[in-house]
C-alpha positions in Angstrom: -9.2 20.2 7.8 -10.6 18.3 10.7 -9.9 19.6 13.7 -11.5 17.7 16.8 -11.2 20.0 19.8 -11.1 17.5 21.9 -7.4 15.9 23.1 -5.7 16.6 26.2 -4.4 19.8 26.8 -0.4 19.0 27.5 0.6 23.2 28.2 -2.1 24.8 29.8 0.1 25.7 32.5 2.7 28.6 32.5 6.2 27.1 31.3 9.7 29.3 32.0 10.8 31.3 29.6 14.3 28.9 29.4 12.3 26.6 27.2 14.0 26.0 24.0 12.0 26.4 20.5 13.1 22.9 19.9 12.0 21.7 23.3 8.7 23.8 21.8 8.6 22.3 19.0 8.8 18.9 20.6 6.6 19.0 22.8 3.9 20.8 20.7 4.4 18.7 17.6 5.9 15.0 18.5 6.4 12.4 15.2 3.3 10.5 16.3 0.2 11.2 17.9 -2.7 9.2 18.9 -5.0 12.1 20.1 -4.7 15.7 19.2 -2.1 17.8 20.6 -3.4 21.4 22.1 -1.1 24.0 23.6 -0.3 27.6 23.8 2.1 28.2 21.5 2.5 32.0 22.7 0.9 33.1 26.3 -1.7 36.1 26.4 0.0 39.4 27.4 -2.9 39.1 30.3 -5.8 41.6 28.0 -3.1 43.9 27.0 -2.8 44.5 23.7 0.8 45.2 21.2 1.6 46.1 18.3 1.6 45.1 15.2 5.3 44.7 15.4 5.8 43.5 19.0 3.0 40.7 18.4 5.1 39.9 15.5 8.3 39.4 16.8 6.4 37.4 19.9 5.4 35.2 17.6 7.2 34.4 14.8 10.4 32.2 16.1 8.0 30.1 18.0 5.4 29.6 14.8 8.6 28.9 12.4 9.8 26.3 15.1 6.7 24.3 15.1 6.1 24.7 11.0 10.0 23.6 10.5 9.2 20.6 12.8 6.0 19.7 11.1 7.1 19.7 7.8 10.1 18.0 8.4 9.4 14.3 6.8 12.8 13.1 6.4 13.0 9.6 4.6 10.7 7.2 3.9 11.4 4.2 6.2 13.0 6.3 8.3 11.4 9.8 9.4 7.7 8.8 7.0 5.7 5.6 6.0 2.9 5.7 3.0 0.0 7.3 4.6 1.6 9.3 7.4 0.3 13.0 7.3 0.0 16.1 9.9 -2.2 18.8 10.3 -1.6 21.7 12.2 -3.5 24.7 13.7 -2.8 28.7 15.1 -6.4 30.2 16.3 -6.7 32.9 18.5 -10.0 34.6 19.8 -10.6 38.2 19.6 -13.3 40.2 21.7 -15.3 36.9 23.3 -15.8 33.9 21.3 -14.5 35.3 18.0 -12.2 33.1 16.6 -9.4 33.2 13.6 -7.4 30.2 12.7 -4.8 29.5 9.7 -3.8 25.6 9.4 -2.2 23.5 7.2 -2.0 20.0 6.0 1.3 18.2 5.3 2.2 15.1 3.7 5.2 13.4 2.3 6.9 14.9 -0.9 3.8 17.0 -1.7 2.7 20.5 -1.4 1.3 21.5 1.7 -2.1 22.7 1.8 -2.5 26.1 4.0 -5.8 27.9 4.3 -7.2 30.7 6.5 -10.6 31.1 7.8 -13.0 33.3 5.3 -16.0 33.5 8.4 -17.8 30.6 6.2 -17.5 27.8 9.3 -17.2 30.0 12.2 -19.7 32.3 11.1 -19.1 34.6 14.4 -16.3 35.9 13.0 -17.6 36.8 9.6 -18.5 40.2 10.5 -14.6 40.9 11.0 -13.7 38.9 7.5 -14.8 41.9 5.3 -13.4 43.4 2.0 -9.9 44.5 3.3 -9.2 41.3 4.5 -10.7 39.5 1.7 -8.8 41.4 -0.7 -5.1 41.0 1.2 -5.5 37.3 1.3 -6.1 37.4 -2.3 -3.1 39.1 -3.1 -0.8 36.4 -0.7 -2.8 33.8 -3.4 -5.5 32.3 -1.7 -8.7 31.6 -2.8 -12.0 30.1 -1.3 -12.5 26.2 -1.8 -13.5 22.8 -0.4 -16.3 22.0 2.2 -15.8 24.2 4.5 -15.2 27.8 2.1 -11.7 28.5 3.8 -8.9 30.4 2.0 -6.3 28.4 0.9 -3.4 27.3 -1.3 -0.8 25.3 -2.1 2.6 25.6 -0.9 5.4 23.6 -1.9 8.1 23.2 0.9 11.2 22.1 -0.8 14.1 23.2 0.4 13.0 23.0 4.1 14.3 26.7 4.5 11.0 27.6 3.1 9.2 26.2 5.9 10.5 29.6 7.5 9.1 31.8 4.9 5.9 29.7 5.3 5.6 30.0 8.8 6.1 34.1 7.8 3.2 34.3 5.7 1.2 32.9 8.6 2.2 35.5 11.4 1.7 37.7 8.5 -1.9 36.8 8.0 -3.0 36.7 11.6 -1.0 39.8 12.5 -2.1 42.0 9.5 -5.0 40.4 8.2 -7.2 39.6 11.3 -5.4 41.8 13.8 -3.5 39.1 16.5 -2.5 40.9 19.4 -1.5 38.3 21.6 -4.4 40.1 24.1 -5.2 36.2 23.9 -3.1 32.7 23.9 -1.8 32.0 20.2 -3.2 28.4 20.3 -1.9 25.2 18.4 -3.4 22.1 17.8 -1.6 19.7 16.3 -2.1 16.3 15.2 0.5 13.5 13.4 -1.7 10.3 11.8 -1.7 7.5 9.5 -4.3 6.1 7.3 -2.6 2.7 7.9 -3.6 0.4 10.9 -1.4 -2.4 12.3 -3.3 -5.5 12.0 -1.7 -9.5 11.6 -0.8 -10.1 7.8 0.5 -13.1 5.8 3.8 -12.9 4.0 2.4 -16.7 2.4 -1.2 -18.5 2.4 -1.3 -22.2 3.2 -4.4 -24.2 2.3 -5.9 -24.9 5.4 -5.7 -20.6 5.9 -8.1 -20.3 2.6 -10.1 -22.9 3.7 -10.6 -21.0 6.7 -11.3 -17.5 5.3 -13.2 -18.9 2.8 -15.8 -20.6 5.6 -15.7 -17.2 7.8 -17.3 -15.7 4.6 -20.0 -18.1 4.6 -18.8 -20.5 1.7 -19.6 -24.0 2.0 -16.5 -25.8 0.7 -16.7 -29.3 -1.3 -14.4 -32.3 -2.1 -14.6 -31.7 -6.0 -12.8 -34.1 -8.4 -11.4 -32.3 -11.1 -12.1 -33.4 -14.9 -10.1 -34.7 -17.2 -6.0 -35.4 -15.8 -4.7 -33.2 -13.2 -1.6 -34.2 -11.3 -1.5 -34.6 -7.4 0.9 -31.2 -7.1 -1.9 -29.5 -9.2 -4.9 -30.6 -6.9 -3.1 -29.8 -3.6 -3.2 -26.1 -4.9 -7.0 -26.2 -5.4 -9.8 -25.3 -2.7 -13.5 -25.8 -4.1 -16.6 -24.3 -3.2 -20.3 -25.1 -4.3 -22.3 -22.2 -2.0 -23.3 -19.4 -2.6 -21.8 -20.0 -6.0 -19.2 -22.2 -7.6 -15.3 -21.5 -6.9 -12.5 -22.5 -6.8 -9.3 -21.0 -5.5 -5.7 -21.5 -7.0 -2.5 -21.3 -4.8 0.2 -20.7 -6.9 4.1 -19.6 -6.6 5.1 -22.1 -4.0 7.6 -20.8 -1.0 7.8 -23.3 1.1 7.1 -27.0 1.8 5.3 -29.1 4.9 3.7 -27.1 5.6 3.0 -26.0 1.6 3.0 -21.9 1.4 2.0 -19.8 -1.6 2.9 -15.9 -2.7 -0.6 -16.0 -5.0 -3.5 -17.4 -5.8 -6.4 -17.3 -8.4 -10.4 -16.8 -8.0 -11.8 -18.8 -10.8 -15.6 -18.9 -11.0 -17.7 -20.1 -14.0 -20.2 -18.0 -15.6 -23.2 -19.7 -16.9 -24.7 -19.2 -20.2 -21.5 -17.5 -21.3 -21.4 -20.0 -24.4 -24.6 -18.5 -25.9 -23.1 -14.6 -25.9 -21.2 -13.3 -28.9 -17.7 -12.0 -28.2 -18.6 -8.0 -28.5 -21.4 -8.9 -25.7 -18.5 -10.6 -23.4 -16.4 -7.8 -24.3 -19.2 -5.4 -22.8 -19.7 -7.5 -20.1 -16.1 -7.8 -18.9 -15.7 -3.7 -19.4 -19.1 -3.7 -16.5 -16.8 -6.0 -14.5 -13.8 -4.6 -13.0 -11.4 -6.4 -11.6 -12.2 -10.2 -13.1 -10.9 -11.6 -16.4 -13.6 -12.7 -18.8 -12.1 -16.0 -21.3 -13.3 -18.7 -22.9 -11.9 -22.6 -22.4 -11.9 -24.8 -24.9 -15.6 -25.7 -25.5 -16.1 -21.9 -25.4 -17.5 -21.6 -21.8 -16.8 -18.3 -20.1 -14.9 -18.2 -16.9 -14.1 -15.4 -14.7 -10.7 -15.1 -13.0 -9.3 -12.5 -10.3 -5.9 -13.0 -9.5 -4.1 -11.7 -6.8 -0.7 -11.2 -4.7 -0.7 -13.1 -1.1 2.1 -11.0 0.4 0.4 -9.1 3.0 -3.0 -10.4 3.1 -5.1 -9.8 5.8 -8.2 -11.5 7.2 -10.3 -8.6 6.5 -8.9 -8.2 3.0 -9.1 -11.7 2.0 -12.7 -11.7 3.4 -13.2 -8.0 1.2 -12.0 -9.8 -1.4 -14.3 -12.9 -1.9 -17.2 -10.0 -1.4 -16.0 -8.3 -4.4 -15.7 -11.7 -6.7 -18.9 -12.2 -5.8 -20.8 -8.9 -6.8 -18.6 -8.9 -9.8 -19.8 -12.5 -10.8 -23.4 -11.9 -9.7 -23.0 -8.5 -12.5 -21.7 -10.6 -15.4 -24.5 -13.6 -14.6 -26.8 -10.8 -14.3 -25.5 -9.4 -18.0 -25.5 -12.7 -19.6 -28.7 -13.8 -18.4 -30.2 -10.4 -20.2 -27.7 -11.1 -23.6 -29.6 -14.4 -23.8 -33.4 -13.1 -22.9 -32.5 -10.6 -25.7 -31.5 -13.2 -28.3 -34.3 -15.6 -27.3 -37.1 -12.4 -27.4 -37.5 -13.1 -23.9 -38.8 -10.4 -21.3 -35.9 -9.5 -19.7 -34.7 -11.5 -16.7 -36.5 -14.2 -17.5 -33.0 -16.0 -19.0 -32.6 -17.7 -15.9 -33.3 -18.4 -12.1 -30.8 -18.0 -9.8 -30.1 -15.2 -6.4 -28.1 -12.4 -6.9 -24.7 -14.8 -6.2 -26.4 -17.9 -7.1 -25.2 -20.0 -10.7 -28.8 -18.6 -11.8 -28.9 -21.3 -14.6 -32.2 -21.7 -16.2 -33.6 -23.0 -20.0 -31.6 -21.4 -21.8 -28.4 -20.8 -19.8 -26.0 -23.7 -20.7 -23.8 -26.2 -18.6 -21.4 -24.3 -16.4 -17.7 -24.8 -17.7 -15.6 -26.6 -15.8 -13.1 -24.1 -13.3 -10.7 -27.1 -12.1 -9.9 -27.7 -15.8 -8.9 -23.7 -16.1 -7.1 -23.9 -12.7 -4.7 -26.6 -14.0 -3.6 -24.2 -16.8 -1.0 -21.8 -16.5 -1.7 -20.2 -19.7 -4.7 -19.9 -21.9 -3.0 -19.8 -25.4 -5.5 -19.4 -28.6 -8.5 -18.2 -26.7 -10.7 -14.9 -26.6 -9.8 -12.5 -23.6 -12.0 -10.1 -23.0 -9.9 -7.9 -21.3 -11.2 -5.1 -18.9 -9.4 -2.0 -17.6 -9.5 -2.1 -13.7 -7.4 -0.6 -10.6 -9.1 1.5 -7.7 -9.3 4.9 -8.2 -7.3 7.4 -6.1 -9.2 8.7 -3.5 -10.0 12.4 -3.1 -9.4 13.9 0.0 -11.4 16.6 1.4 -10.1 18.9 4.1 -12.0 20.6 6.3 -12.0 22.7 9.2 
Protein backbone atom coordinates (compact mmCIF):
# COMPACT_ATOMS: atom_id res chain seq x y z
CA UNK A 1 0.00 0.00 0.00
CA UNK A 2 1.25 3.45 -0.68
CA UNK A 3 1.61 5.35 2.12
CA UNK A 4 3.10 8.91 1.60
CA UNK A 5 4.08 10.34 4.99
CA UNK A 6 3.63 13.42 4.07
CA UNK A 7 -0.06 15.26 4.63
CA UNK A 8 -0.84 17.53 7.34
CA UNK A 9 -1.06 16.32 10.70
CA UNK A 10 -4.91 17.38 11.79
CA UNK A 11 -4.41 15.82 15.84
CA UNK A 12 -1.19 16.29 16.91
CA UNK A 13 -2.42 18.13 19.74
CA UNK A 14 -4.07 16.64 23.00
CA UNK A 15 -7.99 16.41 22.47
CA UNK A 16 -10.51 15.88 25.70
CA UNK A 17 -11.41 12.79 26.50
CA UNK A 18 -15.37 13.94 25.69
CA UNK A 19 -14.61 13.23 22.11
CA UNK A 20 -16.97 10.80 20.65
CA UNK A 21 -15.71 7.66 18.53
CA UNK A 22 -17.86 8.96 15.82
CA UNK A 23 -16.52 12.47 16.15
CA UNK A 24 -13.04 10.08 15.95
CA UNK A 25 -13.96 8.47 13.34
CA UNK A 26 -14.83 11.65 11.48
CA UNK A 27 -12.38 13.42 11.91
CA UNK A 28 -9.69 10.70 11.36
CA UNK A 29 -11.34 9.18 8.32
CA UNK A 30 -13.63 11.89 6.33
CA UNK A 31 -15.49 10.46 2.77
CA UNK A 32 -12.97 12.39 0.75
CA UNK A 33 -9.58 13.36 1.03
CA UNK A 34 -7.27 15.24 -1.05
CA UNK A 35 -3.94 14.75 1.02
CA UNK A 36 -3.34 12.10 3.57
CA UNK A 37 -4.93 12.17 6.79
CA UNK A 38 -2.39 11.53 10.02
CA UNK A 39 -3.47 11.40 13.59
CA UNK A 40 -3.12 9.74 16.85
CA UNK A 41 -5.69 7.49 17.08
CA UNK A 42 -4.65 6.52 20.79
CA UNK A 43 -2.19 8.90 22.88
CA UNK A 44 1.12 7.48 24.38
CA UNK A 45 0.73 6.56 28.15
CA UNK A 46 3.86 9.17 28.32
CA UNK A 47 6.85 5.88 28.18
CA UNK A 48 4.87 3.80 30.40
CA UNK A 49 4.09 0.71 29.34
CA UNK A 50 0.48 -1.78 29.98
CA UNK A 51 -0.51 -4.73 29.54
CA UNK A 52 -1.47 -6.84 27.18
CA UNK A 53 -4.96 -6.41 28.21
CA UNK A 54 -5.16 -2.72 29.27
CA UNK A 55 -3.39 -1.73 25.74
CA UNK A 56 -6.13 -3.82 24.44
CA UNK A 57 -9.12 -2.44 25.77
CA UNK A 58 -7.28 1.29 25.01
CA UNK A 59 -7.49 0.47 21.77
CA UNK A 60 -9.96 -1.48 20.38
CA UNK A 61 -13.25 0.79 20.42
CA UNK A 62 -11.31 3.56 18.89
CA UNK A 63 -9.61 1.01 15.99
CA UNK A 64 -13.22 -0.61 15.36
CA UNK A 65 -14.68 3.08 15.07
CA UNK A 66 -12.30 4.06 12.36
CA UNK A 67 -12.42 0.44 10.39
CA UNK A 68 -16.49 0.59 10.67
CA UNK A 69 -16.18 4.15 9.19
CA UNK A 70 -13.79 3.15 6.53
CA UNK A 71 -15.37 0.38 5.24
CA UNK A 72 -18.63 1.80 5.18
CA UNK A 73 -19.36 2.41 1.25
CA UNK A 74 -22.96 2.70 1.21
CA UNK A 75 -24.48 3.02 -2.33
CA UNK A 76 -23.20 3.68 -5.37
CA UNK A 77 -24.28 7.19 -6.49
CA UNK A 78 -24.80 7.88 -3.19
CA UNK A 79 -22.07 6.99 -0.39
CA UNK A 80 -19.31 5.50 -3.66
CA UNK A 81 -18.59 6.26 -7.37
CA UNK A 82 -16.48 3.65 -9.80
CA UNK A 83 -13.05 4.12 -8.73
CA UNK A 84 -13.35 5.47 -5.18
CA UNK A 85 -11.09 3.43 -2.69
CA UNK A 86 -9.45 4.04 0.88
CA UNK A 87 -6.45 2.95 2.49
CA UNK A 88 -5.82 2.98 5.98
CA UNK A 89 -2.96 2.66 8.39
CA UNK A 90 -2.14 1.77 12.52
CA UNK A 91 1.90 1.98 13.07
CA UNK A 92 3.35 2.38 16.19
CA UNK A 93 7.22 2.57 17.07
CA UNK A 94 8.77 0.56 19.61
CA UNK A 95 12.37 1.19 21.33
CA UNK A 96 13.49 4.33 18.79
CA UNK A 97 12.74 4.17 15.26
CA UNK A 98 11.31 0.66 15.12
CA UNK A 99 8.25 0.65 13.57
CA UNK A 100 5.14 -1.94 13.10
CA UNK A 101 2.13 -1.13 10.96
CA UNK A 102 -1.01 -3.31 9.82
CA UNK A 103 -3.17 -1.44 6.91
CA UNK A 104 -5.68 -2.18 4.72
CA UNK A 105 -7.13 -1.39 1.40
CA UNK A 106 -10.88 -1.04 0.80
CA UNK A 107 -12.94 -0.71 -2.19
CA UNK A 108 -16.51 -0.99 -3.20
CA UNK A 109 -18.25 -4.52 -2.98
CA UNK A 110 -14.88 -6.30 -2.77
CA UNK A 111 -12.75 -7.86 -0.23
CA UNK A 112 -10.64 -5.84 1.60
CA UNK A 113 -7.02 -6.35 1.41
CA UNK A 114 -5.29 -6.26 5.11
CA UNK A 115 -1.53 -7.00 5.58
CA UNK A 116 0.91 -6.62 8.34
CA UNK A 117 4.46 -5.76 8.10
CA UNK A 118 6.97 -9.05 7.84
CA UNK A 119 10.35 -6.57 8.47
CA UNK A 120 10.81 -6.93 4.47
CA UNK A 121 10.25 -2.74 3.86
CA UNK A 122 11.23 -1.49 7.09
CA UNK A 123 14.04 -3.64 7.60
CA UNK A 124 14.73 -2.01 11.23
CA UNK A 125 12.23 -3.95 12.57
CA UNK A 126 13.05 -7.28 11.09
CA UNK A 127 15.06 -8.34 13.97
CA UNK A 128 11.69 -8.19 16.14
CA UNK A 129 9.63 -10.15 13.10
CA UNK A 130 11.15 -13.57 14.08
CA UNK A 131 9.69 -17.21 14.08
CA UNK A 132 6.91 -16.61 16.85
CA UNK A 133 5.55 -13.91 15.10
CA UNK A 134 5.88 -15.36 11.80
CA UNK A 135 4.19 -18.40 12.77
CA UNK A 136 0.99 -16.59 14.65
CA UNK A 137 0.38 -14.50 11.67
CA UNK A 138 0.26 -17.63 9.73
CA UNK A 139 -2.25 -19.25 11.77
CA UNK A 140 -4.70 -15.70 11.62
CA UNK A 141 -4.12 -16.67 7.47
CA UNK A 142 -1.73 -14.42 6.21
CA UNK A 143 0.88 -15.03 3.93
CA UNK A 144 3.84 -13.02 2.38
CA UNK A 145 3.07 -11.37 -1.17
CA UNK A 146 3.24 -8.30 -3.52
CA UNK A 147 6.18 -5.73 -3.83
CA UNK A 148 6.70 -4.94 -0.83
CA UNK A 149 6.75 -8.84 1.08
CA UNK A 150 4.07 -7.78 3.72
CA UNK A 151 1.61 -10.31 5.26
CA UNK A 152 -1.66 -10.16 4.05
CA UNK A 153 -5.03 -11.38 3.10
CA UNK A 154 -8.20 -10.98 2.02
CA UNK A 155 -11.07 -10.23 4.05
CA UNK A 156 -14.51 -9.94 2.99
CA UNK A 157 -16.60 -7.36 4.90
CA UNK A 158 -20.19 -8.24 4.34
CA UNK A 159 -22.38 -7.80 6.82
CA UNK A 160 -20.73 -4.47 8.06
CA UNK A 161 -20.69 -6.06 11.68
CA UNK A 162 -17.62 -7.76 10.51
CA UNK A 163 -15.84 -4.65 10.22
CA UNK A 164 -15.76 -5.05 14.15
CA UNK A 165 -14.25 -8.48 14.13
CA UNK A 166 -11.81 -7.06 11.55
CA UNK A 167 -10.76 -4.26 13.42
CA UNK A 168 -10.22 -7.24 16.38
CA UNK A 169 -7.90 -9.17 14.42
CA UNK A 170 -5.85 -6.00 14.06
CA UNK A 171 -5.53 -4.96 17.87
CA UNK A 172 -4.99 -8.55 18.08
CA UNK A 173 -1.93 -8.57 15.85
CA UNK A 174 -0.28 -5.45 17.19
CA UNK A 175 -1.02 -6.36 20.75
CA UNK A 176 0.05 -10.06 20.59
CA UNK A 177 2.05 -10.29 17.75
CA UNK A 178 4.49 -7.21 17.80
CA UNK A 179 3.93 -6.27 21.41
CA UNK A 180 1.82 -2.58 21.31
CA UNK A 181 2.01 -1.03 24.52
CA UNK A 182 0.70 2.27 23.84
CA UNK A 183 4.46 3.37 25.52
CA UNK A 184 3.98 5.21 22.05
CA UNK A 185 0.95 7.09 19.99
CA UNK A 186 -1.13 4.32 17.99
CA UNK A 187 -0.90 6.36 14.71
CA UNK A 188 -3.37 6.41 11.72
CA UNK A 189 -3.03 7.52 8.37
CA UNK A 190 -5.64 7.55 6.35
CA UNK A 191 -6.38 8.37 2.96
CA UNK A 192 -10.01 8.37 0.80
CA UNK A 193 -9.20 8.66 -3.36
CA UNK A 194 -10.40 8.22 -6.71
CA UNK A 195 -8.80 7.06 -9.80
CA UNK A 196 -11.31 9.38 -11.64
CA UNK A 197 -10.43 13.17 -12.38
CA UNK A 198 -13.10 15.76 -13.12
CA UNK A 199 -12.27 17.19 -16.46
CA UNK A 200 -15.01 18.95 -19.22
CA UNK A 201 -16.70 16.06 -21.28
CA UNK A 202 -19.22 15.94 -24.24
CA UNK A 203 -22.57 14.36 -23.82
CA UNK A 204 -22.64 15.01 -28.08
CA UNK A 205 -19.80 15.92 -30.74
CA UNK A 206 -20.73 18.51 -33.36
CA UNK A 207 -18.56 18.78 -36.49
CA UNK A 208 -16.75 21.80 -36.09
CA UNK A 209 -15.62 19.96 -32.23
CA UNK A 210 -13.92 17.03 -34.50
CA UNK A 211 -12.55 19.31 -36.70
CA UNK A 212 -10.98 20.82 -33.89
CA UNK A 213 -9.53 17.79 -32.12
CA UNK A 214 -8.68 16.42 -35.07
CA UNK A 215 -6.22 19.69 -35.92
CA UNK A 216 -4.85 19.74 -32.18
CA UNK A 217 -3.53 16.22 -33.03
CA UNK A 218 -1.65 17.44 -35.92
CA UNK A 219 -4.08 16.29 -38.83
CA UNK A 220 -4.26 18.41 -41.79
CA UNK A 221 -7.92 18.24 -42.75
CA UNK A 222 -9.25 18.37 -46.63
CA UNK A 223 -12.36 19.35 -48.61
CA UNK A 224 -12.76 15.64 -50.11
CA UNK A 225 -15.56 14.97 -52.61
CA UNK A 226 -16.90 11.73 -51.97
CA UNK A 227 -17.30 9.07 -55.00
CA UNK A 228 -19.96 7.80 -56.42
CA UNK A 229 -23.74 9.36 -54.91
CA UNK A 230 -23.78 10.44 -51.42
CA UNK A 231 -26.64 12.58 -50.18
CA UNK A 232 -26.10 16.10 -48.58
CA UNK A 233 -27.32 14.58 -44.84
CA UNK A 234 -24.63 11.92 -45.53
CA UNK A 235 -21.67 14.38 -46.31
CA UNK A 236 -22.52 16.78 -43.45
CA UNK A 237 -21.61 13.67 -41.10
CA UNK A 238 -18.12 13.35 -42.76
CA UNK A 239 -14.75 15.08 -41.68
CA UNK A 240 -11.68 14.18 -44.10
CA UNK A 241 -8.14 14.19 -43.53
CA UNK A 242 -5.12 13.63 -45.96
CA UNK A 243 -1.99 14.03 -43.29
CA UNK A 244 -0.37 12.04 -41.68
CA UNK A 245 -2.57 9.43 -43.31
CA UNK A 246 -5.96 9.28 -44.98
CA UNK A 247 -9.29 9.50 -42.63
CA UNK A 248 -12.21 10.11 -42.44
CA UNK A 249 -14.49 10.43 -39.48
CA UNK A 250 -18.33 9.51 -39.40
CA UNK A 251 -20.81 11.26 -37.00
CA UNK A 252 -23.61 9.17 -36.63
CA UNK A 253 -26.86 8.88 -34.28
CA UNK A 254 -28.05 12.41 -34.65
CA UNK A 255 -29.47 14.27 -31.22
CA UNK A 256 -29.91 17.41 -32.14
CA UNK A 257 -30.26 19.90 -34.98
CA UNK A 258 -28.60 23.65 -35.69
CA UNK A 259 -26.33 23.21 -34.29
CA UNK A 260 -26.11 19.25 -35.73
CA UNK A 261 -24.95 16.90 -32.54
CA UNK A 262 -24.00 13.19 -32.65
CA UNK A 263 -23.88 10.24 -29.85
CA UNK A 264 -21.10 8.27 -32.18
CA UNK A 265 -18.87 8.34 -34.72
CA UNK A 266 -16.68 6.02 -36.95
CA UNK A 267 -12.73 6.10 -37.77
CA UNK A 268 -12.48 4.80 -41.26
CA UNK A 269 -9.01 4.67 -42.75
CA UNK A 270 -7.97 2.71 -45.93
CA UNK A 271 -5.26 0.22 -45.90
CA UNK A 272 -3.25 0.07 -48.90
CA UNK A 273 -2.29 -3.04 -50.70
CA UNK A 274 -5.01 -4.85 -48.74
CA UNK A 275 -6.38 -6.14 -52.23
CA UNK A 276 -3.26 -8.21 -52.87
CA UNK A 277 -3.49 -10.25 -49.26
CA UNK A 278 -5.52 -13.50 -49.07
CA UNK A 279 -8.18 -13.59 -46.41
CA UNK A 280 -6.28 -15.98 -43.69
CA UNK A 281 -3.41 -13.17 -44.00
CA UNK A 282 -6.19 -10.27 -43.20
CA UNK A 283 -7.50 -12.48 -40.67
CA UNK A 284 -3.90 -12.51 -39.09
CA UNK A 285 -3.53 -9.14 -39.54
CA UNK A 286 -6.78 -7.95 -37.97
CA UNK A 287 -6.02 -10.49 -34.73
CA UNK A 288 -2.25 -8.02 -34.55
CA UNK A 289 -4.75 -5.12 -34.53
CA UNK A 290 -6.83 -4.52 -31.73
CA UNK A 291 -9.36 -2.41 -31.59
CA UNK A 292 -10.01 -1.73 -35.65
CA UNK A 293 -12.25 -3.76 -37.93
CA UNK A 294 -10.50 -5.20 -40.92
CA UNK A 295 -13.40 -5.62 -44.25
CA UNK A 296 -13.34 -5.52 -47.69
CA UNK A 297 -15.71 -3.03 -49.96
CA UNK A 298 -16.79 -3.99 -52.98
CA UNK A 299 -13.67 -4.05 -55.26
CA UNK A 300 -12.09 -5.96 -52.37
CA UNK A 301 -10.02 -3.08 -50.84
CA UNK A 302 -9.40 -3.36 -47.14
CA UNK A 303 -10.51 -0.70 -44.82
CA UNK A 304 -10.13 -0.31 -41.27
CA UNK A 305 -12.88 0.97 -38.95
CA UNK A 306 -12.88 1.87 -35.10
CA UNK A 307 -16.08 2.88 -33.87
CA UNK A 308 -16.87 4.51 -30.86
CA UNK A 309 -19.50 6.01 -28.31
CA UNK A 310 -19.35 10.06 -28.03
CA UNK A 311 -21.14 10.25 -24.61
CA UNK A 312 -18.47 11.47 -22.37
CA UNK A 313 -15.63 12.20 -24.66
CA UNK A 314 -13.00 14.22 -23.53
CA UNK A 315 -10.33 16.29 -25.28
CA UNK A 316 -7.70 14.09 -24.06
CA UNK A 317 -9.47 10.93 -24.91
CA UNK A 318 -10.57 11.93 -28.31
CA UNK A 319 -6.90 13.13 -28.89
CA UNK A 320 -5.77 9.29 -27.20
CA UNK A 321 -7.92 8.04 -29.45
CA UNK A 322 -6.72 9.25 -32.97
CA UNK A 323 -3.08 8.07 -31.41
CA UNK A 324 -4.28 4.65 -31.19
CA UNK A 325 -6.02 4.50 -34.92
CA UNK A 326 -2.98 5.51 -36.03
CA UNK A 327 -0.41 2.94 -34.43
CA UNK A 328 -3.03 0.36 -35.23
CA UNK A 329 -3.16 1.39 -38.98
CA UNK A 330 0.59 1.99 -39.21
CA UNK A 331 0.73 -2.14 -37.71
CA UNK A 332 -1.64 -3.54 -40.43
CA UNK A 333 0.26 -1.24 -43.38
CA UNK A 334 3.21 -2.50 -41.80
CA UNK A 335 1.75 -6.39 -42.03
CA UNK A 336 0.49 -5.96 -45.46
CA UNK A 337 3.34 -4.37 -46.89
CA UNK A 338 5.44 -7.75 -45.56
CA UNK A 339 2.23 -10.20 -46.96
CA UNK A 340 3.01 -8.63 -50.31
CA UNK A 341 7.13 -8.56 -50.18
CA UNK A 342 6.48 -12.30 -49.25
CA UNK A 343 4.30 -13.11 -52.22
CA UNK A 344 6.46 -11.05 -54.62
CA UNK A 345 9.95 -12.83 -53.08
CA UNK A 346 10.83 -9.49 -52.12
CA UNK A 347 13.27 -8.68 -49.12
CA UNK A 348 11.16 -7.76 -46.59
CA UNK A 349 10.01 -4.20 -46.30
CA UNK A 350 10.70 -3.49 -49.47
CA UNK A 351 6.67 -3.75 -50.45
CA UNK A 352 6.40 -0.27 -50.10
CA UNK A 353 7.57 3.32 -49.03
CA UNK A 354 5.77 5.13 -46.68
CA UNK A 355 6.58 6.54 -42.60
CA UNK A 356 5.34 4.64 -39.89
CA UNK A 357 1.59 6.49 -40.27
CA UNK A 358 2.20 7.37 -43.77
CA UNK A 359 -0.25 5.47 -46.79
CA UNK A 360 3.33 3.77 -47.52
CA UNK A 361 2.12 2.79 -51.11
CA UNK A 362 4.76 1.66 -53.29
CA UNK A 363 4.98 -0.88 -56.66
CA UNK A 364 3.27 -3.32 -55.62
CA UNK A 365 0.79 -1.82 -53.05
CA UNK A 366 -2.49 -1.07 -54.95
CA UNK A 367 -4.86 1.98 -55.16
CA UNK A 368 -6.15 2.92 -51.72
CA UNK A 369 -10.04 2.06 -51.45
CA UNK A 370 -12.15 4.62 -51.26
CA UNK A 371 -13.30 5.45 -47.14
CA UNK A 372 -16.16 8.06 -48.08
CA UNK A 373 -17.84 5.29 -50.12
CA UNK A 374 -17.69 2.94 -46.74
CA UNK A 375 -18.77 5.89 -44.59
CA UNK A 376 -22.08 6.21 -46.58
CA UNK A 377 -22.93 2.66 -45.64
CA UNK A 378 -24.57 1.62 -42.69
CA UNK A 379 -24.06 -1.92 -43.19
CA UNK A 380 -21.60 -3.96 -45.08
CA UNK A 381 -23.73 -7.08 -46.15
CA UNK A 382 -21.91 -10.00 -48.32
CA UNK A 383 -18.43 -8.94 -47.45
CA UNK A 384 -15.36 -10.64 -45.55
CA UNK A 385 -14.98 -9.33 -41.82
CA UNK A 386 -12.04 -10.12 -40.41
CA UNK A 387 -13.04 -9.83 -37.03
CA UNK A 388 -10.53 -9.33 -34.12
CA UNK A 389 -11.09 -9.85 -30.32
CA UNK A 390 -10.28 -6.48 -28.51
CA UNK A 391 -11.28 -4.65 -25.07
CA UNK A 392 -8.50 -3.24 -22.60
CA UNK A 393 -7.41 -5.44 -20.19
CA UNK A 394 -8.14 -4.99 -16.41
CA UNK A 395 -5.51 -3.51 -14.84
CA UNK A 396 -3.56 -5.13 -11.99
CA UNK A 397 -3.10 -3.32 -8.97
CA UNK A 398 -0.13 -3.51 -6.83
CA UNK A 399 -0.24 -2.51 -3.22
CA UNK A 400 2.48 -1.50 -1.41
CA UNK A 401 3.57 -0.10 1.64
Amino acid sequence: MAVAKGGEDVATQKRGTSESLDALAARCCPRQSVEEVRCNLVPPTRGRRLSADAARALAEDRVAAVVSRACEWGSLGSGWEVGDYRYLVLSFVLKGNVEFYVQFWTEPEEPVLVEACSGAWNSASRPYIGPPQRAALRRLGYRVGGRARNFGKRWPLSPLADARALAAELVTILVDVFGYRAASALELAYRAGRRTVDAPVFPALGRDDVERMLRMGGVRLIDARPAGRVSPGVRRRLVHAGEPFRLTVELNGEVGKEPFRYEAMRFITPIPGGLGVSDAQLAAIARACPFLRLLRDDEGEVLAMYDVPVAGTTVRWFLLTLHVVGVMRARAVSMVQEALAARHGLPRGRAGGGGALGDGVGAIGQDSPDPEKAAALDEYPDQTEADSSTGPGRSRRFVVH
